[in-house]
N, C-alpha and C positions, 0 to 999 in steps of 0.2 A: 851321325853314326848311332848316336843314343835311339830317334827315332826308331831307322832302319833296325835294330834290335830288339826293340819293344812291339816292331808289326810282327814280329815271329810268334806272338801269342794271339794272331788272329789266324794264324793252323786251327782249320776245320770248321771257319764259321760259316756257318749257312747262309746261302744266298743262290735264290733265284731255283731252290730245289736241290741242289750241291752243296756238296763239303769245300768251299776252294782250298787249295793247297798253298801254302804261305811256308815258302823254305827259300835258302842262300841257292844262289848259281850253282850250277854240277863242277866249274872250275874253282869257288869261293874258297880261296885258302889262308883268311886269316883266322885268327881266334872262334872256337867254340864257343857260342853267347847259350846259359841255359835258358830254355824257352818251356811254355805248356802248350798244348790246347788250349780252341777257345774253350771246350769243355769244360776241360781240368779250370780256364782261369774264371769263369762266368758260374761253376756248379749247374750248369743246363745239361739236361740229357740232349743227346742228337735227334733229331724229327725222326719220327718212325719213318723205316723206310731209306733212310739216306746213307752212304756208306762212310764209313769215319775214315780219316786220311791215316798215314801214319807218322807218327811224333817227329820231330827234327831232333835226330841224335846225335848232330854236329857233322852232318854230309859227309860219311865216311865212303870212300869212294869205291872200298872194294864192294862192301854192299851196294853200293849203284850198277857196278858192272855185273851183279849177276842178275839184276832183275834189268838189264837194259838188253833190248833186243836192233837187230840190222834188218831192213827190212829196202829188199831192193827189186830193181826191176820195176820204180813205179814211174805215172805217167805226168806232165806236167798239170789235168784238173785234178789231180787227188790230192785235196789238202788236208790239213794235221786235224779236222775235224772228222772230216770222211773216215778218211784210216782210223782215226781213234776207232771209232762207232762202229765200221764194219767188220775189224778185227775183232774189236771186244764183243761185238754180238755172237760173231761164227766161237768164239771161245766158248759162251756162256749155252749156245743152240750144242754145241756137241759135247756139253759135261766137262770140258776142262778147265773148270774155275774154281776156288776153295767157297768163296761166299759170293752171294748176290750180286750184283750190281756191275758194270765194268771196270774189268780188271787194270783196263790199263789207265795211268795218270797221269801220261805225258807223249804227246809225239813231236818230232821236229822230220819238219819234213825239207830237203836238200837236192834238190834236182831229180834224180832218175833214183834217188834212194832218202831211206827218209830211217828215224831212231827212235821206236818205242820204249816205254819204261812200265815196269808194269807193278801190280804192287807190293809181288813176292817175288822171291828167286823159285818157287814149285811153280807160280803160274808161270811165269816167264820159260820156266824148261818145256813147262806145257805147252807155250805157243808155240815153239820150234814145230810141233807136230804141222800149222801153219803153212808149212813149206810148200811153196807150188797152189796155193789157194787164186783160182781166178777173181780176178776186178776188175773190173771197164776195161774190159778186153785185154787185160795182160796176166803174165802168170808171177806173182808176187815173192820173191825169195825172202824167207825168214831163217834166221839164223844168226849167231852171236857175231856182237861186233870183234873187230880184229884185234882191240886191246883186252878181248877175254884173258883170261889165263889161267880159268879155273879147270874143273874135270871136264872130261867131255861127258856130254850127256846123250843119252839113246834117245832118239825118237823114229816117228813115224814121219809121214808127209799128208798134205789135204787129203792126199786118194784115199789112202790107210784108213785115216780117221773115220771119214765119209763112206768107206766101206764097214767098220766096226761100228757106227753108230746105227747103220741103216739097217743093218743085220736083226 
């Protein structure tokens, strides 16, 4: 347990060109261990270029569900890397991202539908725009999972977007 505790301050080390992401299960419900960065724990700045993760604040779950998106209607080759990649790029090609780099830092992908997370609750609203985006010949439904419970949020759909960007 001590181990598994102490690797929570390897959040944000660098490897391979990435920040890897080092945090508890989205279900982890025991105790809050405080943790840093490896920033904060090493005094390194992050390699020019790389996007910093964000801190483990003890997996508070409502902030998970707003920056967590549903994303369905996909096909059995699209896996959690594909979708990571081609969602976060069509996000970053049409302006809907706060900072550089892919927005999203996590998919889990589940048969015919799959769960992105992304690294804000604003981008995450942002992707909803998403909706109806074609992929290897399907049309991808984006939109909050069913255990939302927050506001709803207004968006657009791919055509919208894809129409206001092209303008």
């Amino acid at each position: 347990v001590d181990d598994a505790n102490r690797c929570l301050n390897l959040n944000g080390i660098p490897f391979l060109g990435a920040s890897l992401r080092v945090s508890r299960p989205s279900k982890y419900a025991g105790p809050h261990v405080p943790s840093q960065t490896w920033q904060q724990l090493t005094g390194q700045p992050l390699p020019p270029g790389m996007i910093p993760v964000p801190e483990n604040t003890g997996g508070n779950p409502e902030e998970k569900i707003n920056r967590e998106l549903f994303v369905g209607n996909t096909t059995p080759e699209m896996t959690e890397s594909m979708l990571k990649d081609f969602l976060g790029r069509a996000l970053e090609q049409v302006g809907l991202t706060q900072m550089p780099g892919n927005p999203i830092l996590a998919c889990r992908v589940s048969g015919k539908f799959a769960f992105v997370e992304l690294r804000s609750k604003e981008e995450a609203a942002n992707a909803l725009n998403l909706n109806n985006i074609p992929y290897l010949g399907a049309q991808l439904r984006v939109g909050r999972p069913s255990k939302y419970t927050g506001p709803e949020t207004p968006h657009g759909n791919w055509e919208d977007i894809l129409a206001k960007f092209m303008s």
